[in-house]
C-alpha positions in Angstrom: 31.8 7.7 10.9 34.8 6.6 9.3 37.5 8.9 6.8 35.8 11.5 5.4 35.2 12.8 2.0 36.0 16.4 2.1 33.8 18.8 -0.1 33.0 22.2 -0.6 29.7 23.3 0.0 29.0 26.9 -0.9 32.1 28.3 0.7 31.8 25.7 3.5 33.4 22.5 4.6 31.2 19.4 3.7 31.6 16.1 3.3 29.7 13.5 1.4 27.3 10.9 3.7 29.3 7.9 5.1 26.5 6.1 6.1 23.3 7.8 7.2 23.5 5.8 10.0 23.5 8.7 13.2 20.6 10.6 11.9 18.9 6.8 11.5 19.4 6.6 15.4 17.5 9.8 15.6 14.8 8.5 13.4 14.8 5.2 15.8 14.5 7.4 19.0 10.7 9.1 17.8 9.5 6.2 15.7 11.1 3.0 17.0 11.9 1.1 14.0 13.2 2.8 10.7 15.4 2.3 7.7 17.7 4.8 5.3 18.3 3.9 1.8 20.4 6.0 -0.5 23.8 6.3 -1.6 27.2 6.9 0.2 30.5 7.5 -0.6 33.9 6.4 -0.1 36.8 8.2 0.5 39.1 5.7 0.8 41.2 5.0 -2.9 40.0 1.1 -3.0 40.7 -1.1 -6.0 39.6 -3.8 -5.2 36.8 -6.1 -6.9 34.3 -5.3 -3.9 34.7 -1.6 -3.6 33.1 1.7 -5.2 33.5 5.0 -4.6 29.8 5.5 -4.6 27.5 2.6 -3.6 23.9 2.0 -2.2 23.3 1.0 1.6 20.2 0.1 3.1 20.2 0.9 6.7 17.8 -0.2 10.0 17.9 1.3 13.3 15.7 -0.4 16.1 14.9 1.7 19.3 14.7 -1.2 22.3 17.1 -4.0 20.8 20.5 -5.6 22.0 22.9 -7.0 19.9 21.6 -10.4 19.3 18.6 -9.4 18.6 19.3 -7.3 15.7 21.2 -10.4 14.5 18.4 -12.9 14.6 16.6 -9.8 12.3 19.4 -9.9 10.2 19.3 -13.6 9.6 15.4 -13.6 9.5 15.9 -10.9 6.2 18.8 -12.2 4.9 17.5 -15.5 4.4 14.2 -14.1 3.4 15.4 -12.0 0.5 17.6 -14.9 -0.9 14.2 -17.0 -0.6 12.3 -14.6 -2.7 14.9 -14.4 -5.1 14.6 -18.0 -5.6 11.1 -18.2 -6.2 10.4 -15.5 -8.4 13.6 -15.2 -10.3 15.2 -18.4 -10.7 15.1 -18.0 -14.7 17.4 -15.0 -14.4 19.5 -16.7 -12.2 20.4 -19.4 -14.5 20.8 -16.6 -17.8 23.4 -14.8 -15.6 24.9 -18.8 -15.1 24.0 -18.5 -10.9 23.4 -21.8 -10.0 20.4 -21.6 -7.5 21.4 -24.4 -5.1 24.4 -22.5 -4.1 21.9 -20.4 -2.6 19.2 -22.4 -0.9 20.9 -23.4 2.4 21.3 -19.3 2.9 17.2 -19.7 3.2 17.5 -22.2 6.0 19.2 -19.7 8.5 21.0 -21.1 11.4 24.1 -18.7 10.0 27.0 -19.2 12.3 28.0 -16.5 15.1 31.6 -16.5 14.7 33.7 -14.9 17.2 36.6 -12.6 16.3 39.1 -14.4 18.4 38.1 -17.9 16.5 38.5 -16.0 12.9 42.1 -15.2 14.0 42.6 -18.1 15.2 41.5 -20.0 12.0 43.4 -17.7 9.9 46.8 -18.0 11.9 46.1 -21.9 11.9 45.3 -21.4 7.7 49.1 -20.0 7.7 48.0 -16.5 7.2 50.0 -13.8 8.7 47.5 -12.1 10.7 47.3 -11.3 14.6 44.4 -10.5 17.5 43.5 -6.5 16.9 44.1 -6.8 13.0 41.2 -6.0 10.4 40.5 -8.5 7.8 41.5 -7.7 4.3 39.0 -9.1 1.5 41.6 -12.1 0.9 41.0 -13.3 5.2 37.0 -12.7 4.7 36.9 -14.8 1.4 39.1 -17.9 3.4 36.3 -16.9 6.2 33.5 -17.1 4.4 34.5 -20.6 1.9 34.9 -22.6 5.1 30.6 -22.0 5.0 28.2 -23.1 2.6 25.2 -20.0 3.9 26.7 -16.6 5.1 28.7 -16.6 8.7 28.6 -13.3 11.3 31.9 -12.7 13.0 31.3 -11.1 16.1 32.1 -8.7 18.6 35.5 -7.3 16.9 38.3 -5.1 18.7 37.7 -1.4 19.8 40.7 -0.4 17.9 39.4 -0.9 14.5 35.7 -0.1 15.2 33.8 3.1 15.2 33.7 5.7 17.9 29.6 4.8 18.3 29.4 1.1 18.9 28.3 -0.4 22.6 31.7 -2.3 24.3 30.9 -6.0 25.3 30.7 -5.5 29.0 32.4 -8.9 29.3 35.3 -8.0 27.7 36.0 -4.3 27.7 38.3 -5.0 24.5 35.4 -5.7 22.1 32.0 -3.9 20.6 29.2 -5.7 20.6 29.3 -5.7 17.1 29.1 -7.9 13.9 29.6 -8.6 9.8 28.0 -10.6 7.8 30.2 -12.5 5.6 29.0 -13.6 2.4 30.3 -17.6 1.2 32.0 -18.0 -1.9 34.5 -15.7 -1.5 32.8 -12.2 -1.3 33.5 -11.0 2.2 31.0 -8.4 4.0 28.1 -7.9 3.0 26.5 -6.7 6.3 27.1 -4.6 9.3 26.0 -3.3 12.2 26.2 -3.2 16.1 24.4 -2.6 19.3 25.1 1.6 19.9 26.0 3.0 22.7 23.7 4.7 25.2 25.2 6.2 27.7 26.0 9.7 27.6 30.0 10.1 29.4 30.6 6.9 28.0 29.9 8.0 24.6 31.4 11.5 25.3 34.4 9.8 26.0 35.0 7.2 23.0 34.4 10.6 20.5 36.8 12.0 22.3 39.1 9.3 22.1 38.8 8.9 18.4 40.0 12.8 18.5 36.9 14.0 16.8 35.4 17.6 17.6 32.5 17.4 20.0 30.6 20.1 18.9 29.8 18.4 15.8 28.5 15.4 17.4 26.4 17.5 20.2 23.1 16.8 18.7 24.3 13.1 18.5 25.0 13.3 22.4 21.5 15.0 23.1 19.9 12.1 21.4 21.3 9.9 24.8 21.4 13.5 27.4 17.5 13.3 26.8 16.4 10.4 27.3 17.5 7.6 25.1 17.1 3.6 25.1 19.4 0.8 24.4 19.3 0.4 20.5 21.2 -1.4 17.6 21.3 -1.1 13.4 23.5 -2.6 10.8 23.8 -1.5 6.9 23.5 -4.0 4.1 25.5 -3.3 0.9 23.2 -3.3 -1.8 25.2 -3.9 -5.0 27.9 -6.0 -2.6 24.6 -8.5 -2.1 23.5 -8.4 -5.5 27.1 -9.3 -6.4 27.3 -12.1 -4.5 23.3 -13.3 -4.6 24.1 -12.9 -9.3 27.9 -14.7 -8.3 29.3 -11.5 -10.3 33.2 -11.1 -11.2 32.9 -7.6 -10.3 30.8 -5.2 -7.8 30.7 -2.7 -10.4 28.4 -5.3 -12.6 25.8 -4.5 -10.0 25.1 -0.5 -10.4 24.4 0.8 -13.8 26.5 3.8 -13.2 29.3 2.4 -10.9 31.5 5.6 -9.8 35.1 4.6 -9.0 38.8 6.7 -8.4 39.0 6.4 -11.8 35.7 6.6 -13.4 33.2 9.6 -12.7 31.2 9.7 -15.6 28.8 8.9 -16.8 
């Protein structure tokens, strides 16, 4: 779903899983609600201190759910998790030098819904050279995310820098009806997902706008030809939340075998 990893596969073309995402939808379609967990891979050539060539996501797909609904379950598990982390391992927290009460207003919810257009906005207005249909860079979601003390969603984001499969905001034809989490402190997405799209030509046409080859994505049009629903998902990076839960230097401190452009083994 975004630049892929090129592999080969037994004398075949391959490529290493993105996201497992699209055959998540088709788990969503015959059970309802369902989850992937399991590594993905990167093909990007990221330096950075919140990015791996290989990393964990955990992923949910919910037949018969809009956009805001998948964000109140976000919130509802986000806030969740951080609560159980405080309960039962508080001690670990303070070895590792975490100071818990950093933490506890993330279990109160009530995580702000941020549009795009107000993130620009407040990053134009922070003297940052940044315009409307721009991504953020790791240095815009770390201003983002230190004007909140709990983590922040920034929603509904251009159609320019989104994926081919996301449902546009039918009040503004410009946007997906989409969303990140962003994590406070400084360490930028943790979470993200979207409301899908469900319509068959509309679909057809935003793969074929993104210039990809249809017949690859057939089955993924059969899941709406026979008889889909309106549904939504998002991804959580699991070592980018254990980063930021642990308040660790590095993302790579999270994995026990972090894989980066430089490092393959072991």
């Amino acid at each position: 779903t975004t630049q892929l990893f090129h592999v080969e596969y037994f004398n075949n073309d391959a490529y290493l899983s993105q996201s497992g995402q699209l055959y998540g939808e088709a788990g969503a379609m015959a059970y309802g609600k369902i989850f992937t967990f399991g590594p993905t891979f990167r093909a990007e050539e990221s330096k950075g201190r919140r990015h791996m060539t290989e990393f964990w996501m955990m992923e949910p797909e919910m037949a018969w759910m809009h956009q805001d609904e998948s964000l109140d379950i976000q919130e509802r598990y986000l806030a969740y998790m951080v609560k159980q982390v405080l309960e039962n391992n508080e001690y670990e927290l303070r070895i590792l030098g975490r100071d818990p009460e950093k933490l506890r207003p993330t279990t109160e919810g009530n995580f702000t819904r941020l549009p795009y257009d107000d993130a620009i906005k407040m990053l134009q207005e922070a003297g940052r050279d940044i315009k409307w249909g721009d991504d953020f860079g790791a240095p815009d979601e770390g201003y983002i995310s230190e004007q909140f003390d709990r983590p922040v969603f920034i929603v509904n984001y251009p159609t320019t820098i989104k994926p081919f499969y996301m449902k546009k905001n039918p009040d503004n034809p410009k946007e997906y009806l989409c969303a990140d989490v962003i994590a406070p402190e400084g360490y930028g997405e943790i979470f993200g997902g979207s409301e899908r799209e469900g319509n068959y030509e509309i679909l057809k046409k935003q793969i074929e706008g993104a210039r990809l080859n249809l017949e690859d994505y057939q089955w993924y049009l059969d899941l709406r030809k026979f008889g889909g629903v309106p549904h939504s998902g998002f991804g959580m990076g699991f070592e980018r939340t254990i980063a930021w839960i642990c308040k660790l230097d590095h993302i790579r401190e999270a994995i026990p075998f972090p894989r980066l452009i430089n490092r393959m083994q072991p």
